[in-house]
C-alpha positions in Angstrom: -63.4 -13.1 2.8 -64.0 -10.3 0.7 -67.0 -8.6 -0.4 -67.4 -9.7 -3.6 -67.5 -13.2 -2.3 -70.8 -12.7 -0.5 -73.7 -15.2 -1.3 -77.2 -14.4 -2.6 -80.2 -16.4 -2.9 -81.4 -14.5 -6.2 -80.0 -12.7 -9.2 -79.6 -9.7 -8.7 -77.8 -5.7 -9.1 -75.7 -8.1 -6.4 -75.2 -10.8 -9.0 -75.7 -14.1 -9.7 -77.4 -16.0 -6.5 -77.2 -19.6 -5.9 -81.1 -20.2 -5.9 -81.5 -22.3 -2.5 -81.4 -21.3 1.2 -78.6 -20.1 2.1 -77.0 -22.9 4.8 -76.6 -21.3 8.8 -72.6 -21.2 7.6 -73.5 -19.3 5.1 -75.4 -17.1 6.7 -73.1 -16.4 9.7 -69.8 -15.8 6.8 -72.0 -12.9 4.9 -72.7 -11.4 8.2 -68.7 -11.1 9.8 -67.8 -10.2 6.6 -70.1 -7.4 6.9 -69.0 -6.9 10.4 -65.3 -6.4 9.6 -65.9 -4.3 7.0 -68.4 -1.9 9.2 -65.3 -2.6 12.6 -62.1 -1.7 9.4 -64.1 1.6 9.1 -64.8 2.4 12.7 -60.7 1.3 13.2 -59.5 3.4 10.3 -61.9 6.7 9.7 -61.2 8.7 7.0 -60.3 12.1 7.8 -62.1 14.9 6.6 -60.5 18.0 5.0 -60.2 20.8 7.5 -59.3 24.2 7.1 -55.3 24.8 7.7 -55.1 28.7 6.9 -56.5 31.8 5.2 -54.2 34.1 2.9 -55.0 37.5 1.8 -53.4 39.1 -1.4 -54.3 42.2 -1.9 -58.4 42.2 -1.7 -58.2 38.3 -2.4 -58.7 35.9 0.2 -58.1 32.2 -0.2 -58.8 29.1 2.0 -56.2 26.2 2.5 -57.4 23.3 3.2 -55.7 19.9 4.7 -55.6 18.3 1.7 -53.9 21.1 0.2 -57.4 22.2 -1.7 -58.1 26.0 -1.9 -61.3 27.9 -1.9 -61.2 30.8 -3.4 -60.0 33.4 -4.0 -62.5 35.0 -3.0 -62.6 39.1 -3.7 -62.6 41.3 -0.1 -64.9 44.4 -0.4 -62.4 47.1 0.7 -63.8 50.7 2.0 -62.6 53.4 0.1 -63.1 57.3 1.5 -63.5 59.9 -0.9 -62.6 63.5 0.0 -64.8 66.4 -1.1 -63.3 69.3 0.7 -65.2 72.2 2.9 -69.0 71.1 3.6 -71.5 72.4 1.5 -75.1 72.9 1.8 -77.8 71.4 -0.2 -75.9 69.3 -1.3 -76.1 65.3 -2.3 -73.5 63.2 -0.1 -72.9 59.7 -0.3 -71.3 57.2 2.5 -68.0 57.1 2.5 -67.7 61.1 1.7 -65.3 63.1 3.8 -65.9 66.5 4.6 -64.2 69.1 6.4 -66.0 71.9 8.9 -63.7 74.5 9.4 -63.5 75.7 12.9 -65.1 72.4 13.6 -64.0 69.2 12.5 -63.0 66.2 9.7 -66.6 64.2 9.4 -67.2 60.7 7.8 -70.3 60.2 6.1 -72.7 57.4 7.0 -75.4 57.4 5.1 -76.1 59.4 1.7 -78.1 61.9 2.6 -78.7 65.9 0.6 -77.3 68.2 3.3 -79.1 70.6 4.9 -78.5 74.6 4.9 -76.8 74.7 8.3 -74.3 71.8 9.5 -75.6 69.6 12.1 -72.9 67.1 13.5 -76.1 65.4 15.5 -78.1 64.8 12.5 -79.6 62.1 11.4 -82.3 60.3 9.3 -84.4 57.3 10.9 -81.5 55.1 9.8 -79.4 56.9 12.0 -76.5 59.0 12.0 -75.2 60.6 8.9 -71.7 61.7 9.9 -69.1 60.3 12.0 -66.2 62.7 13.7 -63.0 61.6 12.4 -60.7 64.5 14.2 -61.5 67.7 15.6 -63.8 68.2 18.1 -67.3 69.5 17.5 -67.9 72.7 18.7 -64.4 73.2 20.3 -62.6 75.6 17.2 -60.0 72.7 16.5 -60.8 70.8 13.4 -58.0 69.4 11.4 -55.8 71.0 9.3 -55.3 69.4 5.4 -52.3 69.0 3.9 -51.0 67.1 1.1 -47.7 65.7 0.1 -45.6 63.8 -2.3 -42.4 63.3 0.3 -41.2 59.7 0.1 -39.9 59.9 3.9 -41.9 61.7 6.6 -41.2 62.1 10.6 -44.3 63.3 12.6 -42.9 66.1 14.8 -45.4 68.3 16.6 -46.8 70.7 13.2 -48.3 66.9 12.6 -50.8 66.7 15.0 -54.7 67.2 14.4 -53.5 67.0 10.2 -55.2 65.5 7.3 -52.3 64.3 5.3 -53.3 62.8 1.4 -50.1 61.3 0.2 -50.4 62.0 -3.7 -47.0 60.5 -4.8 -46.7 57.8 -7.1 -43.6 56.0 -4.9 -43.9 54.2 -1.6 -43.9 56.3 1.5 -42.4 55.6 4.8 -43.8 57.6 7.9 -41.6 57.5 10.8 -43.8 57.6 14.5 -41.6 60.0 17.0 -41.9 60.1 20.5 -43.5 62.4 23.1 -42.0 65.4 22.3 -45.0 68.1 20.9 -47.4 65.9 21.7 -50.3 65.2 23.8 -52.3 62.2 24.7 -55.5 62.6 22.0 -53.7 64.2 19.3 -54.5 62.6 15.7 -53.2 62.7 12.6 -55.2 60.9 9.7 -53.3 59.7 6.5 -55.0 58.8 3.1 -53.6 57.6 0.0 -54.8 59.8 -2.9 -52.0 58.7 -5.4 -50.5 54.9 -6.0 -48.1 55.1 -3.8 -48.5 53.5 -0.6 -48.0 54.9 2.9 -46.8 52.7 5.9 -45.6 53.0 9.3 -42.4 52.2 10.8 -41.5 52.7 14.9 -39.1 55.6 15.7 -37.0 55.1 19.0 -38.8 54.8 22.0 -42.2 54.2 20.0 -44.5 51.9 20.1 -48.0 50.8 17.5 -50.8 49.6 18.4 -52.7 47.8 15.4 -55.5 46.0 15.4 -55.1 42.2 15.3 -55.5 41.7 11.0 -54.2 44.6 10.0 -51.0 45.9 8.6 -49.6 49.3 9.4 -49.8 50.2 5.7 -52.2 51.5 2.6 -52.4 49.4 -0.3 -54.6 51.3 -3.1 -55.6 54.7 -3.5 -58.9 55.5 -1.4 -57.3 53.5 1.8 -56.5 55.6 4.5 -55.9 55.2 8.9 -56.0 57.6 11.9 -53.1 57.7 14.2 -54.2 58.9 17.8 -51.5 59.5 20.8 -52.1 57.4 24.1 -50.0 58.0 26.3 -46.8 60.0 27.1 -43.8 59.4 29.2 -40.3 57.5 28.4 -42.1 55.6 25.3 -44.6 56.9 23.2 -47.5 54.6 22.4 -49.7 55.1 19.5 -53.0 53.4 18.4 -53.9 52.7 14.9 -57.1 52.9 13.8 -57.7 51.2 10.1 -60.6 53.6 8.1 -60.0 52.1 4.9 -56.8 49.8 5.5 -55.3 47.5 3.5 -55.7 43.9 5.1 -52.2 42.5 7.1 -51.3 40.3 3.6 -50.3 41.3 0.7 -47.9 41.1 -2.3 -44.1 42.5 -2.6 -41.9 41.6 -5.3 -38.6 41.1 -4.5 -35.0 40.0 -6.1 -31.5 40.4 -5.7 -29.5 38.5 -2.7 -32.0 37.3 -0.7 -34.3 38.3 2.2 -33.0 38.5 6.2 -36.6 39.0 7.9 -37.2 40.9 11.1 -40.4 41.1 13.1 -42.2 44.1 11.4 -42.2 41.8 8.2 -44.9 39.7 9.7 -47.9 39.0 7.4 -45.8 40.4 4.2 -46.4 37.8 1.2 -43.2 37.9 -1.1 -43.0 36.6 -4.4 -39.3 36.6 -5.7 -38.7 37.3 -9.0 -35.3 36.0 -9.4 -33.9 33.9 -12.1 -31.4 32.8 -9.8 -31.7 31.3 -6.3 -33.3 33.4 -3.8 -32.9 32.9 -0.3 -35.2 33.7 2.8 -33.7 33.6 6.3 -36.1 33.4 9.0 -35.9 35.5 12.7 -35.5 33.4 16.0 -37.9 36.3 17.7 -41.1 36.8 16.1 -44.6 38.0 17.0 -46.5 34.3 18.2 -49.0 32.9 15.4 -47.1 35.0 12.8 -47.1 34.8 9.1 -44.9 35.2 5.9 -45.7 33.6 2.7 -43.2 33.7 0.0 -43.8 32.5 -3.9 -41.2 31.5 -6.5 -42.3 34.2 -9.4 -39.2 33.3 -11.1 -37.0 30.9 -12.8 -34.9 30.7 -9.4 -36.1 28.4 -6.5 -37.0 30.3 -3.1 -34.9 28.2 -0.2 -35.7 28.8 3.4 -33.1 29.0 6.4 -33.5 29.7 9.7 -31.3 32.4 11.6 -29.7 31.9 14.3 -31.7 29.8 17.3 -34.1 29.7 14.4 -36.0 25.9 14.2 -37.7 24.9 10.9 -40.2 22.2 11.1 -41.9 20.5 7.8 -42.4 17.0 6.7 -39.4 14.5 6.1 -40.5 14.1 3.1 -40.0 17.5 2.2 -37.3 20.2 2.0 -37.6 24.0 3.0 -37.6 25.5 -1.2 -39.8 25.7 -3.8 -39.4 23.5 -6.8 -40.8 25.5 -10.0 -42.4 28.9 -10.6 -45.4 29.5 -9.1 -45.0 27.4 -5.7 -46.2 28.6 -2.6 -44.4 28.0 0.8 -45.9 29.2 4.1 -44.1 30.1 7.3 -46.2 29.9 10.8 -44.5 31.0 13.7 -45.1 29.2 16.6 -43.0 30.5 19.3 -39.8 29.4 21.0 -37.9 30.1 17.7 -39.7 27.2 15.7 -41.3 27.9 11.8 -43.7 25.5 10.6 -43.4 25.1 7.4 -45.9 24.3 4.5 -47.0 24.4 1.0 -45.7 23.5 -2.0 -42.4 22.4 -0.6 -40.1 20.4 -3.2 -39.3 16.9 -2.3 -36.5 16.2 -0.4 -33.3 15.0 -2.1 
């Protein structure tokens, strides 16, 4: 018995009712029918949307939801340093200023603030703080050095250490991370973006990076900027990242030609091919666990997805590992043992 077919005594928003008392039959149908349709429910719930993952382009964030829903996106505040050279007093400095004290050190500032005559690395205001030593040490003689530079390819060697390096090219610039030689465990070297090329960070041999969980070792605008400080020495070299103004671990490359073979240090990159024709993407057996990479079709070719080999992709039946027209989406998960899951706006399957 449906619900339509329940009876009423009166007329009603119900309906018509059949103007008598209802018989004990009667009664007792209207009320399993109502308890089937309340026990169907409690059987059959309807799931609610969840979250399924968060991308970052750029300073956009979006949320995917389970029903393939997005929120978003939703603009990221980013913080951006601003350089003004040599401390000066009497002067009006606003957060996010960098100064330099020679003989001392490279200070952030916290809080804006009008300087006083004399520089006081302890001062403060009853907010708190107003600066914040970025290298150098205060009071020892051995603030950083600044330098700037327009070199697409740089190798730290020992003249790096305790530098403030502005990269004011308009390429990409790769900065290779040595090993121990010239170095000792506390040296920094701070990097900032002052043109629109970007600066990022690849391993040298027997190097390692440490970078905080979110992050990837690169700028992204000008204004963005990271400290690199030595930990320890020995038969590898390990070096932490610190992000000042980094860009977050997502965000767009555009890309043609032949394809894309991915290693590890791709994780997080977002890649939207701009090929008219076919563009593959092979995927790495060995990845970093709870990885990302997010590829788009940005052209009139479809993106297809293989694995590599010992490489396992996992998506619906229903589905196949490509994008079917400009503009789709596909996301790649790593989830250990060599298997991608796979999702998005996957085409159908043939």
């Amino acid at each position: 018995m449906a619900l339509s077919d329940l009876k009423y005594v009166t007329d009603g928003a119900w309906g018509t009712g059949v103007d008598r008392v209802l018989s004990a039959n009667e009664i007792d149908t209207n009320t399993f029918t109502l308890a089937s349709a309340i026990q169907y429910l409690i059987d059959h719930p309807v799931a609610g949307k969840s979250m399924v993952d968060v991308t970052v382009v750029g300073r956009q964030m979006t949320i995917i939801m389970s029903d393939a829903s997005t929120i978003g996106p939703i603009e990221l505040p980013v913080a951006v340093l601003n350089p003004t050279g040599e401390w000066a007093p009497s002067t009006a400095y606003y957060a996010m200023d960098v100064v330099t004290v020679t003989g001392d050190g490279t200070y952030l500032v916290i809080r804006d603030h009008t300087s006083d005559t004399t520089f006081d690395p302890e001062a403060s205001d009853t907010g708190g703080p107003l600066y914040y030593l970025l290298g150098g040490s205060s009071g020892s003689g051995g603030g950083f050095t600044n330098f700037s530079f327009t070199d697409t390819a740089v190798t730290l060697d020992e003249s790096s250490k305790n530098t403030y390096r502005e990269y004011r090219g308009s390429d990409p610039t790769v900065v290779t991370i040595t090993g121990a030689a010239g170095f000792s465990e506390g040296d920094e070297v701070i990097f900032f973006q002052a043109g629109d090329g970007p600066i990022s960070i690849t391993q040298g041999t027997h190097t390692s990076i440490r970078c905080p969980n979110g992050y990837k070792p690169a700028t992204q605008i000008p204004g963005q900027s990271f400290k690199l400080r030595y930990v320890e020495t020995g038969d590898d070299a390990l070096w932490d990242l610190l992000p000042i103004g980094l860009s977050a671990r997502e965000y767009v490359l555009d890309v043609s030609g032949d394809g894309l073979v991915l290693e590890s240090h791709n994780d997080g990159d977002f890649y939207n091919s701009t090929s008219d024709t076919e563009f593959p993407v092979v995927l790495p057996a060995d990845f970093a666990d709870s990885g990302k990479i997010t590829v788009r079709q940005g052209g009139a070719g479809v993106v297809s997805i293989t694995g590599d080999i010992g490489a396992t992709l996992s998506y619906k039946t229903s589905k196949s590992p490509a994008t079917a027209e400009l503009g789709d989406v596909i996301i790649c998960k790593y989830r250990g043992g060599g298997v991608w899951m796979l999702y998005g706006d996957l085409a159908p399957a043939p």
